[in-house]
C-alpha positions, 0 to 999 in steps of 0.5 A: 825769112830772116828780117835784119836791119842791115844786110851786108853783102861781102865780108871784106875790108869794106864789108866787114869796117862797116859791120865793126862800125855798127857794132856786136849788138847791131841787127845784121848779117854779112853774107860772103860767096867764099868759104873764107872772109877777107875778100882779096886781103886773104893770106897764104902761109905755105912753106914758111913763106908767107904771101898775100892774094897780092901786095896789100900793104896799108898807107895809113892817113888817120892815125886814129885808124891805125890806132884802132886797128893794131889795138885789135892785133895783140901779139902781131909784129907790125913793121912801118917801112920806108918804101923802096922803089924802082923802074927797071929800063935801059938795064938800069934801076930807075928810082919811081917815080920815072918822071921824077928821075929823067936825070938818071937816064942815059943821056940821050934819052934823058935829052930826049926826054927833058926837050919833050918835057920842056915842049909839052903842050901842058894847056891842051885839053886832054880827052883821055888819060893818055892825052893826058900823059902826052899834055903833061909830061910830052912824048918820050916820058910818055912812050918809055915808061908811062904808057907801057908800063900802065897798058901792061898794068890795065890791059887796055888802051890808055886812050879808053880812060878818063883823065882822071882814071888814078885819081891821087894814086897817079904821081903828078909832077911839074917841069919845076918838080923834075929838074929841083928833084935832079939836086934835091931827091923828094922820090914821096907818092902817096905810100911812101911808107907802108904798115905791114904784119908779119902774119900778112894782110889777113891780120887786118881783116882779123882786126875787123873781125873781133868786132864782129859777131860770129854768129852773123858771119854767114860764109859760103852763102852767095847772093843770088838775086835782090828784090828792091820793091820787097827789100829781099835778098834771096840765096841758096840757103834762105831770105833775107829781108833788110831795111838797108843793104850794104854792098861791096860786091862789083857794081855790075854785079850789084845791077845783075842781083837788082834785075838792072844789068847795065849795057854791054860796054859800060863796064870793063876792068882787067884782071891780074894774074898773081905768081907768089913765089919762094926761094931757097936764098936771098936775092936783091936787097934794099927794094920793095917793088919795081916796076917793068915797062918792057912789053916783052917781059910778062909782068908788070910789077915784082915785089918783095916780101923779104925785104919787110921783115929782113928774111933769108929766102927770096919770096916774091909776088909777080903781077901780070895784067889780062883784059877782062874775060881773057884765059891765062896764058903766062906760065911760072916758067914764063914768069922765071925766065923773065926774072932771070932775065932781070937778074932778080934770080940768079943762083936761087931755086924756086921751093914753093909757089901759089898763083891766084886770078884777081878778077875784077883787079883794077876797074878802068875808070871811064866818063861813061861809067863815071856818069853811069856809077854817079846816077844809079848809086844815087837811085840805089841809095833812094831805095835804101842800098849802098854801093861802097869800097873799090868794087862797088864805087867802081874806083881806085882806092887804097885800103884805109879809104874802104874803111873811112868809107865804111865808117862815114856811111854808118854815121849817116845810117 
C-alpha cells in the first residue's frame, strides 16, 4: 500500500498541469495506462515528418501561461501564426467561418442563403443544437454547411445535443455581422492565432513535465477500481491510498472505477479517425485547415503541417468522425481519392503514413449528461475526488482551459 496525499490518474495536459501545480515536493503519484505520457498531445516523428495524434494547436489566452510554459521549452522554435481557414463547397474555397462568408457563394445560393437568414425565426425557442442552427442562421446556412459538416465531425444527429453543445468554440454571428463582414472582412474565431512547436505538441507536455518528479510518473500502470469508502485506489501493480484523487480519465470511466456506472445512454461521444500523411512535395500554400461538408467525401476536416513552419514536403493530417463503438472502415486509399478528388494531391507521392483512433475524441454534450455530470462530479468532489479536463468534465475545451483548470483546483486544495 502506498499512502499519498494526491493521487492523479492520467498523465496528460490536465493530469500532468495539476501536478506541476503542486509542485516536485508534493505527495503524489500519477498513474497512466499508457507506456507513454502526454495523453492525446503525444507526437510522432517519422521520416522526417513530424505529426501530432492530431492537430493540437495551442490558443493562448493567459499570457502569463504561455510564458510559463516556453520558459520550460529552452532551445524549442516556437511559431505563432495567423490562422488560415477554409470551407471547401461548390468547388470553391469559402473563408470560415461559412456563415460569415455567404457573399462568396455562387449567387443563387447566396440569394437563397441571405432570404433564409434575413426570415429565420431568430426568438423561437430551440430545444436541440440543431433547432438551434435552423433559429439562428435559417435553413439553407444550416443545410450547406453547418449541419453536414458538424454530423460528419460528431457522427451523431444534431437534434440529440444540447444547444449549447460548443460552447464559445461555436462561431456565432448575427444578420449585422454577416452583411458588415461582405465590406469589412473580420473572419476571427477564437483561435484565430495559434502557438506551435517545431517538435510538436509533446513539446508542451515535456514543458509539464520538468516539474514533475520522475519518480512519481508511474506509467503503464491502469487503474483498475476506487474504493471511495477506504480511499484506495487498486492496480495491477499495487494500492494506492489518497487523501484527494485527481482524475482526468472519461467521466464514464471515472464512475466504472467508482462501482457507479451511469445508465446505458447517458453518455455517448464520437470518435476520430487520424490519417497523418507525408508527401514528397509541396502542396497548397497559405491554408492551415479546411473544412469538408460534402457528405461523400470521408473526412471532415484536413490540415496542414507544412504551412507552419514553410517546409517543402505536403504533410497532412485527415479527420474522419465514427459513432461511438463503430470499427473503422476508411481506408488510406479511401482517404487519397478524396484529397485527389479536392485537388489537395495532384502530382505528390505519398512516402510515409501514421494512423491513430482517438476514442473518446468529441463528448456530445447533452441536457441529460449536463445535469447528470453537474450532480455526480459534485458528490465526488464531497468525497474528495475531482473530475477535471475535456474527458473527465465531459465538455468542449481548449488545451490552455485543461491547464487553468488544473491550476484553480490546486488552489482550492
Amino acid at each position: 500500500m502506498t499512502q499519498v496525499d494526491t493521487l492523479i490518474i492520467g498523465a496528460g495536459i490536465s493530469g500532468l498541469a495539476t501536478a506541476a501545480a503542486l509542485g516536485k515536493e508534493a505527495s503524489l503519484v500519477v498513474l497512466e495506462r499508457d507506456s507513454e505520457p502526454g495523453g492525446y498531445c503525444k507526437t510522432v516523428k517519422q521520416d522526417g515528418f513530424v505529426w501530432d495524434y492530431s492537430g493540437h494547436f495551442f490558443h493562448f489566452k493567459h499570457p502569463d501561461i504561455e510564458q510559463w510554459l516556453r520558459a520550460r521549452m529552452p532551445g524549442q522554435e516556437l511559431r505563432t501564426v495567423s490562422k488560415r481557414s477554409f470551407v471547401r463547397y461548390a468547388a470553391r474555397m469559402i473563408d470560415f467561418p461559412f456563415q460569415k462568408n455567404i457573399h462568396q457563394l455562387p449567387q443563387a445560393e447566396f440569394i437563397d442563403c441571405l432570404y433564409d437568414l434575413y426570415f429565420a425565426p431568430r426568438d423561437a425557442e430551440a430545444g436541440s443544437f440543431k433547432e438551434m442552427l435552423f433559429a439562428r442562421f435559417g435553413r439553407s446556412i444550416a443545410e450547406k454547411f453547418l449541419i453536414p459538416y458538424n454530423e460528419k465531425l460528431y457522427a451523431t444527429d444534431l437534434g440529440t445535443l444540447d444547444t449549447d453543445a460548443m460552447g464559445r468554440f461555436f462561431p456565432h454571428a448575427d444578420l449585422t455581422d454577416i452583411v458588415r463582414n461582405m465590406k469589412q472582412p473580420d473572419n476571427a474565431t477564437y483561435n484565430a492565432t495559434f502557438t506551435y512547436p517545431r517538435g510538436g505538441a509533446i513539446e508542451y507536455v515535456n514543458a509539464l513535465l520538468t516539474e514533475v518528479a520522475p519518480s512519481k510518473l508511474k506509467l503503464g500502470e491502469a487503474v483498475k477500481a476506487i474504493d471511495l469508502e477506504k480511499k484506495v485506489a487498486v492496480t495491477g501493480r499495487g494500492e494506492y491510498r489518497f487523501e484527494r484523487l485527481v482524475s482526468s480519465a472519461p467521466f464514464p470511466t471515472l464512475l466504472g472505477l467508482c462501482g457507479r456506472p451511469a445508465k446505458g445512454g447517458t453518455f455517448s461521444w464520437n470518435q476520430v479517425q487520424v490519417f497523418n500523411l507525408g508527401f514528397d512535395s509541396k502542396g497548397p500554400r497559405d491554408v492551415h485547415w479546411v473544412y469538408y461538408p460534402d457528405r461523400a467525401l470521408p473526412f471532415y476536416r484536413v490540415g496542414f503541417y507544412d504551412n507552419i513552419f514553410d517546409t517543402d514536403r505536403m504533410s497532412l493530417y485527415v479527420e474522419v468522425g465514427l459513432p461511438t463503438g463503430a470499427k473503422p472502415t476508411v481506408t488510406v486509399e479511401h482517404v487519397l481519392e478524396g484529397l485527389r478528388r479536392e485537388g489537395v494531391v495532384t502530382t505528390q507521392r505519398l512516402v510515409s503514413k501514421h494512423e491513430v483512433v482517438m476514442d473518446p475524441a468529441y463528448v456530445h454534450i447533452t441536457r441529460g449528461s449536463n445535469a447528470y455530470v453537474k450532480a455526480a462530479r459534485a458528490e465526488l468532489q464531497q468525497r474528495g475526488v475531482h473530475s477535471i479536463g475535456r474527458y473527465g468534465g465531459w465538455t468542449y475545451c481548449s488545451i490552455e482551459d485543461n491547464i487553468v483548470e488544473a491550476r484553480a483546483l490546486v488552489a482550492t486544495l
